[in-house]
N, C-alpha and C positions, 0 to 999 in steps of 0.2 A: 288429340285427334290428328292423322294425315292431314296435309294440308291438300286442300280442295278448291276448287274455282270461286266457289264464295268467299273463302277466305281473301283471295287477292283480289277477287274486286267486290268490294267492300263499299257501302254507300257512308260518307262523311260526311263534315265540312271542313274547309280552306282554312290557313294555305298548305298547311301539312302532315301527310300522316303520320310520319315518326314524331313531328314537332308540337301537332294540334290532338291528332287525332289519339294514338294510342296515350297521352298523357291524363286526354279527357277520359278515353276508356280506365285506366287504372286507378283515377283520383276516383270514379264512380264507383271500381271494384269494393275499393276502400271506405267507401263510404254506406255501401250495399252491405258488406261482413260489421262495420261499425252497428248499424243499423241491427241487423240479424243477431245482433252479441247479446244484445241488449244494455247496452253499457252506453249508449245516445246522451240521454239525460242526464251523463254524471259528467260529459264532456264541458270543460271547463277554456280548454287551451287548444290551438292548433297550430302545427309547425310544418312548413312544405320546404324541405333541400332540394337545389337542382343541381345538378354536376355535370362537368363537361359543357359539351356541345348545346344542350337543353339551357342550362345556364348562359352560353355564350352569347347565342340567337334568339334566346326567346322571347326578346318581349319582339322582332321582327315577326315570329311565326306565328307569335299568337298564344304561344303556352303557357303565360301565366294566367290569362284568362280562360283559356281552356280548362286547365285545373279548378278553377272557382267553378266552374259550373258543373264540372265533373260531382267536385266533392258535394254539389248539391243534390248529384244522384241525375242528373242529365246523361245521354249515352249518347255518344255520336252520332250513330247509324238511326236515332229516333227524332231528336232535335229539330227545330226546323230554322232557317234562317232569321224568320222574326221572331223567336223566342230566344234566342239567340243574343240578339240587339235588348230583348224587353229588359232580361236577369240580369247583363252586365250592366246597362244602363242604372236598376234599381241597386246595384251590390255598389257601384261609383258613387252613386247619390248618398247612400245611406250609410255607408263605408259596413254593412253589415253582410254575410254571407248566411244562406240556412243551410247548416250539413246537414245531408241524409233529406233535404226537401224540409225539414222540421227544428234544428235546433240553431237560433240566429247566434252571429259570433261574429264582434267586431274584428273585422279580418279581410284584404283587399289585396292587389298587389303586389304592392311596397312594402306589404309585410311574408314575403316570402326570402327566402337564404340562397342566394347565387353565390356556386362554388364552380367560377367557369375552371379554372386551371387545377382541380380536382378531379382523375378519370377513374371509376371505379371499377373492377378488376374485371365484370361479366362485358360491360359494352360504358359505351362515353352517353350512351343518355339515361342517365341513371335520375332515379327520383328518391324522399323517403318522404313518409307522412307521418307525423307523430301527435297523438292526442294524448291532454294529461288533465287529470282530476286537479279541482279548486285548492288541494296539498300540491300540486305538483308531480302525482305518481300518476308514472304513464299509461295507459287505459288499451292501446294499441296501437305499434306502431309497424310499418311495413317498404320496403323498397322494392320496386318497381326497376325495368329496365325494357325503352321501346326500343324496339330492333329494327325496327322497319315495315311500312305498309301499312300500321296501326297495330301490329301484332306488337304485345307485351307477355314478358315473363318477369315472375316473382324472385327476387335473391333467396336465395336457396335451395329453391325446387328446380333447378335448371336440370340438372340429372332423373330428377323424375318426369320433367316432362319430356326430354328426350327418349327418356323410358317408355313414357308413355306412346308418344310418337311412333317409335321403334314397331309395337305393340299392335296398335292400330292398324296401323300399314299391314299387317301381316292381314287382319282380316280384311283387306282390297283385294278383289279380287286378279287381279293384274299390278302389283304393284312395283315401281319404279320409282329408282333415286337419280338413275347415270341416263342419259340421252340411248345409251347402246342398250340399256334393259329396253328402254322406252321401242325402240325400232326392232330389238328382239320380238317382243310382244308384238307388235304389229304384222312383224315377217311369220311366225310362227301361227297367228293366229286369222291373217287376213285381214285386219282392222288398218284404218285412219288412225293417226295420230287421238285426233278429236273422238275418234271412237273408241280410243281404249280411255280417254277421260271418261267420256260418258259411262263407261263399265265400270268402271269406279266409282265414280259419282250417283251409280244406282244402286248401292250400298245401304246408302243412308236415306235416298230419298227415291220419288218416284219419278218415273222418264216424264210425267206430265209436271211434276212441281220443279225438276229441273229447265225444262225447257221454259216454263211458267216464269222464273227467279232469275233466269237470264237475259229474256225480252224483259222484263224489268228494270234489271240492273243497262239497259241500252237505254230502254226512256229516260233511265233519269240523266244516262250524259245527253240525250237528246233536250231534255230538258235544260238542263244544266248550260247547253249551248242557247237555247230560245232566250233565257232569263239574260243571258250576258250579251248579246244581244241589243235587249232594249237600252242595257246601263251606257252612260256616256260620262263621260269626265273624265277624273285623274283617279289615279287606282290610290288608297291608303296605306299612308305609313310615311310619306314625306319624301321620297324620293322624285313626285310629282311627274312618273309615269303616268301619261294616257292612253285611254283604251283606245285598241285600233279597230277588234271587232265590227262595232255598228259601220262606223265609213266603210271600209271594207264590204262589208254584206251590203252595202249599199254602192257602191262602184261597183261590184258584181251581178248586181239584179241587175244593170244596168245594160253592160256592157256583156253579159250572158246571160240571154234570155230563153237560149234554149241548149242549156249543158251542154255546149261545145266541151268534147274533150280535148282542146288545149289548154282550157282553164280548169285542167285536174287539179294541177299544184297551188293555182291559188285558192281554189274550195278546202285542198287539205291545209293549208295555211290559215285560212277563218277558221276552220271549224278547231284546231291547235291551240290558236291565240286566244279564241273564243271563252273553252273550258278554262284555259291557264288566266286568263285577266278574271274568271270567275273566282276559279280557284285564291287567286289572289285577296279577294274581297273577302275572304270568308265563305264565302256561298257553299252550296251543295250540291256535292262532286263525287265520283264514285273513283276511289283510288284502285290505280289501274297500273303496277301493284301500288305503289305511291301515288299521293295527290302531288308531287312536285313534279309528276312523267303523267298526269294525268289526263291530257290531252292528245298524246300519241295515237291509243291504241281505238277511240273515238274518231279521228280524225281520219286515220287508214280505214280502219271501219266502212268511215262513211265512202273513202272510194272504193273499197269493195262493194258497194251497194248503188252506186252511181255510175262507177266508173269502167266498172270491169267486164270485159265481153259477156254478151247476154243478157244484162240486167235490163237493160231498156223494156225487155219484154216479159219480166219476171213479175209472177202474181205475188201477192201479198203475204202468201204461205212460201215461197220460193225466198223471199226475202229473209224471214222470220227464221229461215232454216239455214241460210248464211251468216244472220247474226247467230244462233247458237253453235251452229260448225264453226266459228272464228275462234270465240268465247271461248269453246272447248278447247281449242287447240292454242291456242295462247296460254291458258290456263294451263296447262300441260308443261309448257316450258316453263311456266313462270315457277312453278314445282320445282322444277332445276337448279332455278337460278337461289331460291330458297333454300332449299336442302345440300348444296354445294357449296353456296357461297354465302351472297348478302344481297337485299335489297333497301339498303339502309344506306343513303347519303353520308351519312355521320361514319360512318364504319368505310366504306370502302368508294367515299366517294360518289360523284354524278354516273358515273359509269356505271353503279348497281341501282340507280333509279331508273334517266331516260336510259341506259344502255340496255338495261334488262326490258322494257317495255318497249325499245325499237323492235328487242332480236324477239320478242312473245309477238308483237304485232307483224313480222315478216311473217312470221310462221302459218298467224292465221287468217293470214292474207294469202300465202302459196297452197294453202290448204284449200280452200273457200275457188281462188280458180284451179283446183285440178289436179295440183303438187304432189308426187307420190312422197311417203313416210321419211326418204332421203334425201326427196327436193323439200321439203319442210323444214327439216333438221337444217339442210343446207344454210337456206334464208335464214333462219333464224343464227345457224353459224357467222354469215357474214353480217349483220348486222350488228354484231355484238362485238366481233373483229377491229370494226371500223368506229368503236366508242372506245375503246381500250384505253385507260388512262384518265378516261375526262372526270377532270375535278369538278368539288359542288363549294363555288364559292360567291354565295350569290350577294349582294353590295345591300351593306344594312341589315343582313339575316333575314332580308324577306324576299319570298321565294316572287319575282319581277325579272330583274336583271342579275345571269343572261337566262333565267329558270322559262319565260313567256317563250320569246323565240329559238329555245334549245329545242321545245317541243315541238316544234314546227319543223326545225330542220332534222329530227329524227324521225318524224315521220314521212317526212322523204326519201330517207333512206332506207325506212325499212319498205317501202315501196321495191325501191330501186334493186334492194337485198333480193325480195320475191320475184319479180321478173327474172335477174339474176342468177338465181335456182331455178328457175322454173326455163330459162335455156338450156341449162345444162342438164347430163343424165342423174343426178344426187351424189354423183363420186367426187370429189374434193380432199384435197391433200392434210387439210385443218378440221377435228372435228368437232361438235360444236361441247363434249365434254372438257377439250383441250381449253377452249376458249376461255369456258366458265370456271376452271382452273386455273389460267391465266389472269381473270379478271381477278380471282379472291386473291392471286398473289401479291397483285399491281397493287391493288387495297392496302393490303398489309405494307408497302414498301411504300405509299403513298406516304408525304409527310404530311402530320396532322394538319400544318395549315391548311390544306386543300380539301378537310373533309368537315366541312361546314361547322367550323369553327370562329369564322368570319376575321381571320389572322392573316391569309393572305391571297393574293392572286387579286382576283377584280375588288374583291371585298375592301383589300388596303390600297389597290390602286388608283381606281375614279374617286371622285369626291363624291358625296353624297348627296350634296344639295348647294 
């Protein structure tokens, strides 16, 4: 199918979508067609290969335990935080897993196959799963590759889905791959940005269950930020970061009591550090397009809804109607940055995770106050400009350090991007097809150390503990 605003922001859990999330999705796939085979109860044997990047990081991100629960038949987007903690806890104890929910197999961990310095030809996060009868004869076996956001594709069918894709799109009615189709459409037909998402997006679904699944998908980073919040201590995995969230919110209640907007940028700082120290824990997060940039585009949000001329006086349906004009329009670019490039840390870098979520949050941030289709594009061009190059190398492979505060200071920027645009007429010399061209090239020329392999940059430089 076209890729669509549900698809990029997507409810998970932490710390990552390429690392956590899409791995759990695919061990599930696979455990779902095992299931469906019929061939469950003959299952004897279980083998999980990582390669690359997945191999490198993973046990910082969380993905070998993501996979055990996968292959238990758990799905991301349904999971909850304490079921979460219940499975791995009993699978540690027992050293036993139940594939498919139903068949127990001594199998944990440490009994999976790290192949970091192995990259396989589709993409560097590459998986296989292998089941094989009490002889030895394989029963089914399947590779995986997450791409980024949580989105995965099968080895093989990479040409059919592209096919398929291709396909789909045709039946959108308004469909766009390039920034200039995008504003064609707009110019041509008198539409928002966010209004030729919506045209599309009423395709499949109805203007009432989209606007329904997007106030949705806000509560849960609203949520998301309430739960992180309460937590206080040192975030997990040994690096013995602390959370800064709660003090914070709590020097802020203090000290603005009544939303002074000169404490814009520190509300868009909690509300950044907030999601990402969640995100960090594992908790439940809506990756936005990634759970590693997943407090950006929440974080701007919320000063669009606080901060931005007018809102003081805006009813509850005024509100409601800025969170799905953002949503839409963010979701729009993030289209872009997907079908052009990468939103995959492992592939091209921090620059296709927070860089793509600053330049989707400028957008629907300039959109939301007033931005015509150029001053949109604009924002969104400059924000992604001024990420150009940034590696993803975060210390320990888990997504803390500098993954917590990147988020904060890109959405400042994509702040800054929006006003920005929104001085200017939308003509600019750079445009924002150029950029995201740019970026997949910097990717490509990127050396692998810097693309969350944990080989170099901050990763080999600080110590870890």
């Amino acid at each position: 199918m076209a890729v669509g605003v549900f698809d990029l922001f997507s409810i998970g859990i932490g710390p990552s979508s390429s690392h956590t999330v899409g791995p759990m999705r695919a061990a599930a796939v696979f455990a779902g067609e095992l299931k469906s085979s019929g061939k469950l109860e003959s299952v004897a044997s279980l083998r999980v290969d990582l390669y690359g990047s997945l191999a490198a990081t993973g046990h910082g991100h969380g993905t070998m335990t993501a996979i055990l629960l996968g292959l238990e038949g758990y799905h991301p987007d349904l999971i909850l935080p304490d079921e979460v903690e219940d499975r791995l806890a009993a699978i540690a104890e027992t050293g036993t897993l139940r594939l498919a929910g139903a068949v127990p197999l001594p199998y944990g961990v440490k009994d999976m196959v790290l192949r970091p310095l192995t990259i396989l030809p589709r993409h560097t996060n590459g998986m296989t799963f292998t089941v094989s009868d009490a002889e030895g004869g394989i029963l089914h076996k399947a590779t995986f590759f997450s791409v980024g956001g949580g989105f995965i594709v099968r080895e093989g069918e990479e040409d059919a889905a592209l096919k398929e894709l291709a396909e789909s799109k045709k039946e959108l009615p308004l469909p766009f791959r390039t920034a200039a189709e995008l504003l064609e459409h707009c110019r041509s037909r008198g539409l928002s940005i966010g209004d030729v998402m919506l045209v599309n997006e009423r395709a499949s679904r109805s203007e009432e269950d989209i606007r329904a699944g997007l106030l949705h998908i806000y509560s849960v980073m609203e949520g998301c930020v309430e739960v992180s919040l309460k937590r206080e201590g040192l975030l997990p995995g040994g690096l013995k970061v602390r959370r800064r969230a709660p003090d914070w919110h709590e020097r802020l209640l203090k000290e603005d009591k009544d939303r002074d907007p000169k404490y814009w940028q520190e509300w868009v700082n909690l509300i950044a550090l907030a999601v990402n120290e969640e995100n960090a824990s594992g908790g439940r997060v809506v990756t936005a397009p990634t759970n590693g940039a997943a407090g950006i585009i929440p974080a701007v949000l919320f000063y669009a809804l606080h901060f931005a001329p007018g809102m003081d006086q805006a009813t509850q349906e005024d509100r409601d109607d800025v969170v799905v004009r953002f949503l839409l329009t963010a979701g729009a670019v993030g289209v872009l940055y997907k079908e052009q490039a990468s939103i995959s840390g492992a592939e091209v870098g921090c620059q296709g995770e927070v860089g793509s979520a600053s330049s989707m949050a400028a957008a629907g941030l300039a959109e939301v106050m007033g931005g015509t289709p150029a001053q949109v594009e604009n924002a969104a061009e400059i924000a992604m400009e001024h990420n150009l190059g940034l590696t993803c190398d975060p210390i320990g492979g888990l997504v803390q350090v500098p993954c917590i505060e990147r988020n904060a200071i890109a959405a400042a920027k994509a702040i800054n991007a929006a006003k920005m645009a929104l001085w200017g007429d939308g003509s600019h010399r750079v445009s924002l097809d150029e950029v995201i061209v740019t970026m997949r090239e910097t990717g490509k020329d990127m050396s692998s150390k810097y693309k969350e392999t944990a080989m170099g940059g901050l990763a080999v430089n600080v110590v870890e503990c």
